[in-house]
PAGU-357839 format. One record per residue: residue in one letter; x, y, z of N, C-alpha, C in turn. Coordinates in steps of 0.001 Angstrom, whole numbers, plus 500000, padded with zeros to 6 digits. Example, Ala and Ser with C-alpha at 12.3 -4.5 7.8 and 13.67 -1.06 7.14 Angstrom:
! PAGU-357839
A513190494310507800512300495500507800513200496700507800 S512850497750507080513670498940507140512900500030507870 
! end
This chain:
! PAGU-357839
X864174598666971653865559598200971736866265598939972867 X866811598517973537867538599186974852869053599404974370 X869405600029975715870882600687975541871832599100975674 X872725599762974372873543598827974371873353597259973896 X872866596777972928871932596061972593873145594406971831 X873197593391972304874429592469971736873465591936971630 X873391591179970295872168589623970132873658588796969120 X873072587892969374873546586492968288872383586322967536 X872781586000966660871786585461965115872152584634964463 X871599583545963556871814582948962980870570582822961795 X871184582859960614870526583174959627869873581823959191 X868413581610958628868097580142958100868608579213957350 X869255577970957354870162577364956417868925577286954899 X870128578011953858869213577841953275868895578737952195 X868814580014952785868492581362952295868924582134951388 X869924582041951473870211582392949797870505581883948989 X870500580903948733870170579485947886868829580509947087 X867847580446948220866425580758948085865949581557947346 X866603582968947858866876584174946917867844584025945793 X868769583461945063869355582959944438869168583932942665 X867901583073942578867162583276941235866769584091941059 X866148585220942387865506586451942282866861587433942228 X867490587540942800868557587955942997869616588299941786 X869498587104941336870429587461939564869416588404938537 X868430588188938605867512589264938202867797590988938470 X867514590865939888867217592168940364868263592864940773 X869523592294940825870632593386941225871182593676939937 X871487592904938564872097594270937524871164595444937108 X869991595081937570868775596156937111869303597467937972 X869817597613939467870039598588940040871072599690940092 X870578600850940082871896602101939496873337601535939972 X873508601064941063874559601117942021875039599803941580 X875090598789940515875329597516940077876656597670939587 X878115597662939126878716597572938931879255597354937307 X878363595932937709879220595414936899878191594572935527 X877548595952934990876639595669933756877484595133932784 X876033594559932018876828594134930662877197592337930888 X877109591926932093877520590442932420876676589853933165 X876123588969932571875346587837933721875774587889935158 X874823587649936101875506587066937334875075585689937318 X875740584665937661876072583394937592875968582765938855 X876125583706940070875627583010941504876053584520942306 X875742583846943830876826584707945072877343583967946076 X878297584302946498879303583571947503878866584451948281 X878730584121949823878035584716950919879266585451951454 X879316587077952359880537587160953137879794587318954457 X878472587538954806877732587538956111876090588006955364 X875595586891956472874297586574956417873678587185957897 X872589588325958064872343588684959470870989588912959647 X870469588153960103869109588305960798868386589630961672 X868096590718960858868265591652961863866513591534962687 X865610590961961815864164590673962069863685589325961762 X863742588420962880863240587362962338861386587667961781 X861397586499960761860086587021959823858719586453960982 X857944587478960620856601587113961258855760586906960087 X854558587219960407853393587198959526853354588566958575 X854030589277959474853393590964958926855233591335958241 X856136590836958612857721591726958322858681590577959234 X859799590537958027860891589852958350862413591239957681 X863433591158958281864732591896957851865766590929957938 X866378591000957099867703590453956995868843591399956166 X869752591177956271870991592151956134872320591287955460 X872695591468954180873296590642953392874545591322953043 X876160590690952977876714590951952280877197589609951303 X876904590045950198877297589026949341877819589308948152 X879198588345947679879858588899946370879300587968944797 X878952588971944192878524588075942679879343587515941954 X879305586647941710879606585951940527879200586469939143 X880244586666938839880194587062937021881285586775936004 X881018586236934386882045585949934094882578587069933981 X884161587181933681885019588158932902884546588554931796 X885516589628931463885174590667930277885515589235928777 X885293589734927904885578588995926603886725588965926446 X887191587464926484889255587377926214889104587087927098 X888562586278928216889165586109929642888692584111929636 X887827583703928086887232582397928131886515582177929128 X885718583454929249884275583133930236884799582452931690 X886079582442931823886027582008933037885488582944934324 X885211582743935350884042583684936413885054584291937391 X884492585476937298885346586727937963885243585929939660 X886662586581940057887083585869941608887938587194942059 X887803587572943411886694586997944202885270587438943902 X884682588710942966884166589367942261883497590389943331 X882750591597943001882438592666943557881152592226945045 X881949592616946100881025592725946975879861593978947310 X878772593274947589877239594239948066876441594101949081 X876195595092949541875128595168950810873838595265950133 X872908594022950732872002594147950921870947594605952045 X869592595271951398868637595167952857867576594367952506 X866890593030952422866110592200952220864888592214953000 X863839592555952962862728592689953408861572591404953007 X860635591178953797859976589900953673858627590056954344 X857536590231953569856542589992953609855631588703953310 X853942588872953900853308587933952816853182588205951937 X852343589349951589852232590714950380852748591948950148 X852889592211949639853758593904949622852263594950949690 X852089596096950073851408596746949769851283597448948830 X850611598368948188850853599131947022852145599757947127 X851702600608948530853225601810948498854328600866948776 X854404599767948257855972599239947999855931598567947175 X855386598529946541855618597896944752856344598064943837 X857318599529944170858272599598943307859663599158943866 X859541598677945190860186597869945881860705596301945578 X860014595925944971859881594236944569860615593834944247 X861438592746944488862176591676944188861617590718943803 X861006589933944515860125589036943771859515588322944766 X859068586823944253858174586130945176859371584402945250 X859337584104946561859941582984947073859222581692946738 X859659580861946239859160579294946119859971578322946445 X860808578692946903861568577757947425862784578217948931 X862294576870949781863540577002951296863267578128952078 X863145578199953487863063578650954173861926579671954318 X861739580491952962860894581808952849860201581259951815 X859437580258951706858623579794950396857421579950950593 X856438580847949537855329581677949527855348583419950256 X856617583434950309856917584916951075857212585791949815 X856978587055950296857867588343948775858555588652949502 X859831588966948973861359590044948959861404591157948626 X861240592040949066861564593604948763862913594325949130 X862943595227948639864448596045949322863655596801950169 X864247596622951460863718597197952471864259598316952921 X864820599062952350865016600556953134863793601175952432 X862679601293951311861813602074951231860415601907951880 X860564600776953081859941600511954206860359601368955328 X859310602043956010859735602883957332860010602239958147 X859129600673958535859635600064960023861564599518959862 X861996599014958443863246598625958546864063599563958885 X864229600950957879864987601997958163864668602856959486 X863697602689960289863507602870961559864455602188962586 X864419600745962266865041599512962634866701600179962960 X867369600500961917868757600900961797869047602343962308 X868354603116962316868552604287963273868771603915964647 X867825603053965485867506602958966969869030601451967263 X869376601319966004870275600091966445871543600963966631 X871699602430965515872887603663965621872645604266966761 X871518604784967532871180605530968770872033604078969992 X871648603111969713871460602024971170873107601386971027 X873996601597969724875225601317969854875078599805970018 X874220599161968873873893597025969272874820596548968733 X874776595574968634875944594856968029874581593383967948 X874915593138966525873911592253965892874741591429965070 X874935589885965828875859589106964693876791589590964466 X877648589862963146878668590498962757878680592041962789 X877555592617962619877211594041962721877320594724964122 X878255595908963663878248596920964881877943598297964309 X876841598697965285876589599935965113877310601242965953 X878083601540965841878499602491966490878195604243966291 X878635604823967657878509606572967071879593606938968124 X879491608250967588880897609572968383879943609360969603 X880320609382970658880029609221972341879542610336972694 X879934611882972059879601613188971979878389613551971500 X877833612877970730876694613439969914875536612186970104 X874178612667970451873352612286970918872301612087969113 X871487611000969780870312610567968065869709610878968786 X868448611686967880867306611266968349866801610588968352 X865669609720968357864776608596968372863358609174967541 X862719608181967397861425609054966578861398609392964834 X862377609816964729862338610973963244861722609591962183 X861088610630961298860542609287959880861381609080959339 X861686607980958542862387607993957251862008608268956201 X862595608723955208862015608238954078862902608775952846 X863255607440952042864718607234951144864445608172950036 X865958608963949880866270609265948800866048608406947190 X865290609123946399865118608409945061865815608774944463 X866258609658943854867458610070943206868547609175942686 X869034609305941327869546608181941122871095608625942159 X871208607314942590872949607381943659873278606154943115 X875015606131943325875896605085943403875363604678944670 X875142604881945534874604604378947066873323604438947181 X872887604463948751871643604748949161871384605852950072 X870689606315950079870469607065951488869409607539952021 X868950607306953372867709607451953932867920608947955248 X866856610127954572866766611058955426865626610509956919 X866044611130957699865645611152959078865081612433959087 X863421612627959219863065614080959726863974614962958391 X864143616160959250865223616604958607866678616908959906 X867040615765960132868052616187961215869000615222960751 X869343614034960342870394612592959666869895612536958368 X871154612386957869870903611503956782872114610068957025 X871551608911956310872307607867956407872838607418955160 X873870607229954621874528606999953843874927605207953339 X874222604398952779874348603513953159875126603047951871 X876569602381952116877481601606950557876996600730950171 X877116600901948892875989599215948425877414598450947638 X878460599203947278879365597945946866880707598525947574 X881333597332948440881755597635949651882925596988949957 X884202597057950448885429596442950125885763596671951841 X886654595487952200887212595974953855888369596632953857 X888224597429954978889508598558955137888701600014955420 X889978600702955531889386602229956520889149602835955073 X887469603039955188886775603655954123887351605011953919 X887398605982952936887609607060953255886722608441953811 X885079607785953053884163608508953040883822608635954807 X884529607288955800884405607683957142885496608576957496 X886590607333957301888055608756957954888110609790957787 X887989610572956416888535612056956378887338612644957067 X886070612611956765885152613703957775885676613221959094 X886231612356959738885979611919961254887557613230961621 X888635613193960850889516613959960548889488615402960262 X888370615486959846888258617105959646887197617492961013 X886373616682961372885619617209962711886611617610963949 X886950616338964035888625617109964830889395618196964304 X889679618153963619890047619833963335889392620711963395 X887852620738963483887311621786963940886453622761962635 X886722621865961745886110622446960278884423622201960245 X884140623309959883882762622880959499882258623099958350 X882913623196957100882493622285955888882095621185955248 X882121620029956289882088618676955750880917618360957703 X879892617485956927879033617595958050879710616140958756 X879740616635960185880418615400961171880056613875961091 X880612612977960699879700611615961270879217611500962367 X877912610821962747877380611161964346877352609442964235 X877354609210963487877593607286963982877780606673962266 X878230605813962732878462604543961634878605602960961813 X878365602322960386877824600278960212879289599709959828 X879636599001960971880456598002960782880083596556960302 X880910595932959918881011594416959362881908594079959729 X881941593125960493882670591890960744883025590974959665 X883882591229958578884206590225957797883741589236957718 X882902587893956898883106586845957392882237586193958585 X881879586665959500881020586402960396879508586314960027 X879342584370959991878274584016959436878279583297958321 X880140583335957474880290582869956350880757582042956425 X881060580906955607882509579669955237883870580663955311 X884636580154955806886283580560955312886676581606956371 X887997582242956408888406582752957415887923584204956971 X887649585098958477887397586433958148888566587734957569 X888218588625956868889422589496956496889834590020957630 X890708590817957624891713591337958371891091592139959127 X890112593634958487889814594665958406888001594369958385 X887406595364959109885990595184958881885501595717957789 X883933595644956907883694596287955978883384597954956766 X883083599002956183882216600224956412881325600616955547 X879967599762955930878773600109955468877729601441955654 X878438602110956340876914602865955871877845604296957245 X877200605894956785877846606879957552876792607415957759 X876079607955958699875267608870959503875961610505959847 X874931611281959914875416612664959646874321613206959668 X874986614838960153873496615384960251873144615706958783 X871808616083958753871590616515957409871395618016957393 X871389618648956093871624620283955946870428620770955350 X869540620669956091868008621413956087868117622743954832 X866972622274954164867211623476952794868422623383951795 X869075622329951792870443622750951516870037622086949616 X870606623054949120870862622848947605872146621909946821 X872109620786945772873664620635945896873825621409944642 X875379622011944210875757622332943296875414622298941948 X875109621133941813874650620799940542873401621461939666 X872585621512940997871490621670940636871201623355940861 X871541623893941501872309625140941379872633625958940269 X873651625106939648874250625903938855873116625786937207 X872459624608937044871401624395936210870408625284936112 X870077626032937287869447626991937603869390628282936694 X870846628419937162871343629563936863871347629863935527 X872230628464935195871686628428932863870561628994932638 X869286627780933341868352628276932749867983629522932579 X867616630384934052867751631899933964869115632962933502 X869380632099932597870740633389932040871547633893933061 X871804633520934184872253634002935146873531633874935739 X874717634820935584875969633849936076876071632901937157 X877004632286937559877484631489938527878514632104939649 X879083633188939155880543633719939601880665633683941087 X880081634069941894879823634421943244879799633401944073 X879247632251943673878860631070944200880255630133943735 X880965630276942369881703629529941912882953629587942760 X883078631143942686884052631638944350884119630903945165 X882998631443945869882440630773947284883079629042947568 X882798628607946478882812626921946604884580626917946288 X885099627633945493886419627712945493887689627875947007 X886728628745947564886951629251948968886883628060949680 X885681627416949829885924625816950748886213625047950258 X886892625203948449887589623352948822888894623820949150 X889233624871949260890657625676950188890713624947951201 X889802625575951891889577625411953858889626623975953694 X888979622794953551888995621699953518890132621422952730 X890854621603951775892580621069951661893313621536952426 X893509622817952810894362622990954041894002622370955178 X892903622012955676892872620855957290893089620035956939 X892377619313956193893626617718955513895087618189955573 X896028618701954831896789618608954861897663619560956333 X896784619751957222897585620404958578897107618683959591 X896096618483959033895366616973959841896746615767959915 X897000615518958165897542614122958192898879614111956919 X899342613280957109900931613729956055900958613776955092 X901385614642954492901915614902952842902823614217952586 X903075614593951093904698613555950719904827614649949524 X906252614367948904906774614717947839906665614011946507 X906244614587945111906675613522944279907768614124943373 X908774613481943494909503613741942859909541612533941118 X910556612374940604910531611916939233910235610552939631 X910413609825940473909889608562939922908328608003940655 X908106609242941564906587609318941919906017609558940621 X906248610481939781905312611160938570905535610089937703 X906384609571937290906353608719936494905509607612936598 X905432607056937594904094606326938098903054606653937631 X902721608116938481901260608382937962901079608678936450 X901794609027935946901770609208934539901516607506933793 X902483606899934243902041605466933739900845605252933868 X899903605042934799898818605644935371897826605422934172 X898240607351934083897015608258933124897882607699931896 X898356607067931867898941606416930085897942605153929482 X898201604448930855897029603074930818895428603360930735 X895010604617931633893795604470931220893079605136930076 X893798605900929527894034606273928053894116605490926942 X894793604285927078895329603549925758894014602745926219 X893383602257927280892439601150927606890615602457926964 X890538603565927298889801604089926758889480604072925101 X890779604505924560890408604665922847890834603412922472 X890899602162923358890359600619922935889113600517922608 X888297601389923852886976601050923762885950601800923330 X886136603287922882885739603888922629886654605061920699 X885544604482919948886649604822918351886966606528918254 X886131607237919428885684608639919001887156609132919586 X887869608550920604888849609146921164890431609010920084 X890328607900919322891322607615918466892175608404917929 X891423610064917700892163610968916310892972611623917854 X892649611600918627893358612271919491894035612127920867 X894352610418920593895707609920921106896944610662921810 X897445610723920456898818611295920648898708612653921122 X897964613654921024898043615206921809897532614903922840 X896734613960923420896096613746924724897386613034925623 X897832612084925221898978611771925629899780612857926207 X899987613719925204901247614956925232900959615825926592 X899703615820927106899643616208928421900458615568929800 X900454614285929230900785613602930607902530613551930316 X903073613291929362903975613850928875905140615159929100 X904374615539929432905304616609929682905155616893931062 X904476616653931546904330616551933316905318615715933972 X905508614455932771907178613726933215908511614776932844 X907877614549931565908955615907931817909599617083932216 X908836618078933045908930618398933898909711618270935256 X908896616916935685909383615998937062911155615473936375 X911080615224935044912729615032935178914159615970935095 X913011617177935298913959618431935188914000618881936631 X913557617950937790913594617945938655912561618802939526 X911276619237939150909870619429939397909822618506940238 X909200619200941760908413618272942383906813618927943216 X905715618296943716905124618617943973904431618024945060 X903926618343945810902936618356947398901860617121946895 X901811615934947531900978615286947493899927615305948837 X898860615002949114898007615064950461897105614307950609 X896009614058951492894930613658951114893637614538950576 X892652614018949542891798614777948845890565614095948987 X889517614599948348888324614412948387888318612788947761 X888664613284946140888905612236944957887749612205944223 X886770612946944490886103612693943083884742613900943246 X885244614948943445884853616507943901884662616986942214 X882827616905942411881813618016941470880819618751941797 X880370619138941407879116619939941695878130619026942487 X877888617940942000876924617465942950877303616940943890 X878528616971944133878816616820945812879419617516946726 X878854618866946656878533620313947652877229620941947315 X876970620996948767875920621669949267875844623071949294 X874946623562949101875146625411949769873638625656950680 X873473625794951985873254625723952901871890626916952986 X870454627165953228869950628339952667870792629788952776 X872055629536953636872332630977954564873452631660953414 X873732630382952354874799630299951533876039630377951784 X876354628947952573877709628540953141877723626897952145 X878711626879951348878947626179950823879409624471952204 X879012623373951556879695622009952479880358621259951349 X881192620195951798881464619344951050880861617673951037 X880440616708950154880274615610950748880828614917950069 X880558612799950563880969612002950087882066612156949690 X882644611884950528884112611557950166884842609719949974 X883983609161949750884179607941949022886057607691948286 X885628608913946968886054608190945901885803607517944894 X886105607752944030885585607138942758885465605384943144 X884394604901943149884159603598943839884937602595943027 X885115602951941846885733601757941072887210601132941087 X887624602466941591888905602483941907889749601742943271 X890889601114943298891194600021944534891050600927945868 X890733600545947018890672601477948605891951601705948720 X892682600933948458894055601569948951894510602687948019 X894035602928946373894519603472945516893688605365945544 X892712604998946366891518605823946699891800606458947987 X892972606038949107893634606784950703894707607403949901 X895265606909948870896841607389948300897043609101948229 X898025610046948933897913611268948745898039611750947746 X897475612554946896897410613182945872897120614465945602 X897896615380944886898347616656944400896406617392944697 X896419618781945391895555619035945493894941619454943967 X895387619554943448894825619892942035894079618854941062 X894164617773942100892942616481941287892120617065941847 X891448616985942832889918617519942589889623619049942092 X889940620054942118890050621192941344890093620884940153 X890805619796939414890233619534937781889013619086937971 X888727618152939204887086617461938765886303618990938589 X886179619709939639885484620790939765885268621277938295 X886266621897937854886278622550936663885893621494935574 X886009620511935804885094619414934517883748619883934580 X883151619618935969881949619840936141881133621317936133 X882333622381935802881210623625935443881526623223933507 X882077622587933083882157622597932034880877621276931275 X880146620484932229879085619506932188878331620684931846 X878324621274933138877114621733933057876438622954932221 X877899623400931576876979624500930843877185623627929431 X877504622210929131877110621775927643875808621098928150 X875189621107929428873805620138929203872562621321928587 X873244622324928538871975623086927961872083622986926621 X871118623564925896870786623940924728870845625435924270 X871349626279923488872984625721923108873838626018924353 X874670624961924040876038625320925129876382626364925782 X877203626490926988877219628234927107878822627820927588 X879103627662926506881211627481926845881423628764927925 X881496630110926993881843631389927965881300631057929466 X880210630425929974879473630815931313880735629555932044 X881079628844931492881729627693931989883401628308932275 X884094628867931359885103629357931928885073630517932648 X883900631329932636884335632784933973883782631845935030 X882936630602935363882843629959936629884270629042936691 X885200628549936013886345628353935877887131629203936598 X887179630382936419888303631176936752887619631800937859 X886735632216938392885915632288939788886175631280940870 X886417629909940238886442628835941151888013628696941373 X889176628982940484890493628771940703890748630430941864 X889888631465941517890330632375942130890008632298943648 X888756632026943898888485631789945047889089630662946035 X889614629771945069890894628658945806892176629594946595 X892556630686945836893846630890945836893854631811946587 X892449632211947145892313633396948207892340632934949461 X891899631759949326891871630361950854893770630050951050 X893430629512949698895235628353949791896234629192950003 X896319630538948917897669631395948938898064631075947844 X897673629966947128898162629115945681897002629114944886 X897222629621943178896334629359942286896425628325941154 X895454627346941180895694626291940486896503626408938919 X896040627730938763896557627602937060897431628423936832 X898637628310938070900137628702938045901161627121937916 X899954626114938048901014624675937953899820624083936117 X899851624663935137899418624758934361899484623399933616 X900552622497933794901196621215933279900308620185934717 X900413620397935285900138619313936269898513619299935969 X897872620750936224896200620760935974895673620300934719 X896620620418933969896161619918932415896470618338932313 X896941618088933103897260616256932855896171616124933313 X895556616979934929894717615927935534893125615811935385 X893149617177934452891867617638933961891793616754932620 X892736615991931655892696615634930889892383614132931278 X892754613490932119892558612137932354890884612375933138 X890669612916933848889407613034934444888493613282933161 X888725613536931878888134614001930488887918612224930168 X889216612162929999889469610264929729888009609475929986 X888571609851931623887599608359932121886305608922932030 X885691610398931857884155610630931044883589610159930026 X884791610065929193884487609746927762883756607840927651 X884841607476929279885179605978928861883287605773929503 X883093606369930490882035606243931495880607606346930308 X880875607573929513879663607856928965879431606723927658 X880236606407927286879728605452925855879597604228926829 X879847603832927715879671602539928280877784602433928531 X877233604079929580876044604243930505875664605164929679 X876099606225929059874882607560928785875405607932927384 X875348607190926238876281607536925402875391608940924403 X874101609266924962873480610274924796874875611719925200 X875117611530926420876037612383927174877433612525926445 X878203611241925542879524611602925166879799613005924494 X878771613378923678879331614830922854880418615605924287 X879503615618925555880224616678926136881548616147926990 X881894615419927632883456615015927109884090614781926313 X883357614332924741884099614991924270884571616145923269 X884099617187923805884393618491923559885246618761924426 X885577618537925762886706618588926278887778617857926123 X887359616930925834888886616032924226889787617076923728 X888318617625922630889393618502921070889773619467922063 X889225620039922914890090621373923728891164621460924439 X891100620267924635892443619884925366893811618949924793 X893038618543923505894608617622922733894577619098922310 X893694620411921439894072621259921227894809622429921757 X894454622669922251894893624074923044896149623831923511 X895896622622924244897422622322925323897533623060926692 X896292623571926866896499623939927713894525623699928876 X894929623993929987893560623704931404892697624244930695 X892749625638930491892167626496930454891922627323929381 X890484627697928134891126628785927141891389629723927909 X890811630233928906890828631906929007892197632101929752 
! end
């Protein structure tokens, strides 16, 4: 592929018709599916892209398409509109080989690709090869643009070979020098997981690893109907952090060998400092005063009353869970106000790195995917992700056997201290605000785990009774 690479494409009339049948199959089966629990019923195309026309030996194509599914129960089965959009990578063989068998989609009998197999093709080296040299050459393919920072050079060459691990996404390491980040359910507008790192590289931070290129979409291009406004942002490139450990797995460690966390809990306290202060020296804050909070409180009211709808275990403790968010209005109407900014939004353990040299990073900055893009840029009180944090030393010391509550609050208070040595501010001097937001981040665990891991609910909710109890972030 040469420098600078523009093709036109046009996809086979036909084709996903084709895939159709295989397709309603094989996408609720996948981690990154949305929207379990409901048939898919069809897909409405938003771009169809030919990135390999098929030979004998390998065909690529590149899909965004939104499913069809009915609504929740009470809605009279009528079919969700416009419903959740996804990137596909479609791969096309005669046969699959062994080493891609766990790849399979299925086999074609009908239109265009009939007697061909479908695989997901990023756990193929020639496709994910394919998309590196299209990020190095800056092509533009159909609706797709590959772009990178003009500053930073790809290499060419490196292997792939995809992350298995279960992800909301995908991602394929390069060598060990990129990793690629690829969104599998994908909305148009300025992603965040691109802007804020592109925002903090300019500032000069090196906690959060730089984007060195990123996958545009052209709305629409290739589809029926007019294109959106805004392109999609599929997929972020970055270097990758050789040796690097994430948090999570870290701190599991440490359980097992009886071993505190404290040092490290610091440490990571220390950079989500540095990284809230360049955001907020980067891009604008705001104030919330009483009828900002009241909002968000409406907010954490709704997804509360919509939780112990759906879940009976949260019921006895309604009303004291409530009483958190509660008094945070109240507060704000005694004329409390507080620093809103931009944040991570959905900052745990497993998304920081610590580096072999033991320099903590931050990643994925997404956002909780479920949540609207615009509702996911909105500035917010640095002390939402500092509750996620502290949820997540509190995961992790109930996944052992027995629990180790104590190991969970001195990494608690390690992690607020080491904030406040960065910021100048310690989270659990705004004691009302951290307890609302640590309590709703409890919420939507509770709501998450009886839906996907209802093995997992005991341990949100144990942070339930501790928190309608106590009344307060923190025991210690």
């Amino acid at each position: 592929m040469s420098e600078a690479v523009t093709r036109t494409v046009s996809a086979p009339p036909g084709l996903l018709a084709s895939l159709d049948p295989l397709l309603r199959e094989w996408l609720p089966r996948q981690r990154w599916f949305a929207g379990k629990g409901r048939p898919v019923t069809g897909f409405t195309p938003v771009s169809v892209t030919e990135l390999l026309p098929p030979t004998a030996t390998l065909g690529l194509y590149h899909l965004l398409v939104r499913a069809r599914q009915p609504l929740a129960a009470g809605h009279g089965g009528q079919e969700q509109q416009p419903g959740d959009c996804y990137q596909l990578f479609i791969g096309v063989r005669e046969a699959l080989p062994p080493r891609l068998a766990p790849a399979l989609i299925g086999h074609v009998t009908r239109g265009p690709l009939a007697g061909r197999t479908v695989y997901e093709a990023l756990h193929d080296t020639r496709p994910a090869e394919l998309l590196l040299e299209a990020l190095r050459t800056q092509a533009r393919i159909g609706g797709l643009r590959f772009e990178r920072d003009p500053r930073r050079e790809i290499r060419s060459g490196l292997v792939p070979r995809l992350v298995t691990a279960e992800q909301s996404n995908s991602s394929v390491v390069y060598g060990d020098t990129y990793i690629l980040k690829l969104l599998r359910r994908v909305v148009p507008g300025v992603n965040p997981d691109l802007e804020l790192p592109l925002v903090l590289a300019r500032e000069g931070g090196t906690r959060v690893p730089p984007p060195t290129a990123w996958l545009l979409a052209d709305a629409g291009a290739g589809a029926p109907g007019p294109p959106a406004a805004e392109p999609y942002v599929l997929g972020v490139l970055q270097p990758y952090v050789q040796g690097a450990t994430d948090g999570w797995e870290l701190a599991l460690r440490a359980l097992a060998k009886c071993e505190d966390f404290l040092a490290d809990a610091r440490a990571l306290g220390r950079a989500t400092a540095e990284v809230h202060t360049a955001l907020a020296r980067a891009l604008p804050t705001v104030s919330l005063g009483h009828p900002q909070l009241r909002s968000l409180v409406d907010g954490m009211t709704e997804r509360l009353h919509a939780a112990v709808r759906a879940v009976a275990a949260l019921r006895p403790y309604e009303a004291e869970l409530r009483s958190a968010y509660t008094a945070l209005e109240d507060l704000a109407s005694e004329g409390y106000e507080w620093t809103a900014q931009r944040v991570h939004g959905d900052l745990h353990l497993g998304q920081c790195l610590r580096s072999p040299a033991g320099e903590w990073s931050l990643i994925d900055f997404e956002g909780e995917p479920a949540r609207p893009l615009a509702e996911r840029r909105m500035p917010q009180p640095a002390v939402r992700d500092v509750a996620g944090m502290l949820r997540s030393f509190d995961y992790a010391a109930r996944s052992v056997d027995p629990p180790q509550a104590d190991w969970a609050a001195r990494c608690r208070a390690a992690y607020c201290t080491g904030y406040a040595e960065t910021a100048g501010r310690d989270p659990r001097t705004e004691p009302v605000l951290l307890r609302a937001y640590e309590t709703d981040k409890a919420v939507y665990e509770v709501l998450y785990e009886a839906r996907h891991r209802p093995e997992w609910l005991p341990v949100p909710m144990a942070a339930v009774r501790r928190l309608a109890g106590s009344g307060a972030a923190d025991p210690t």
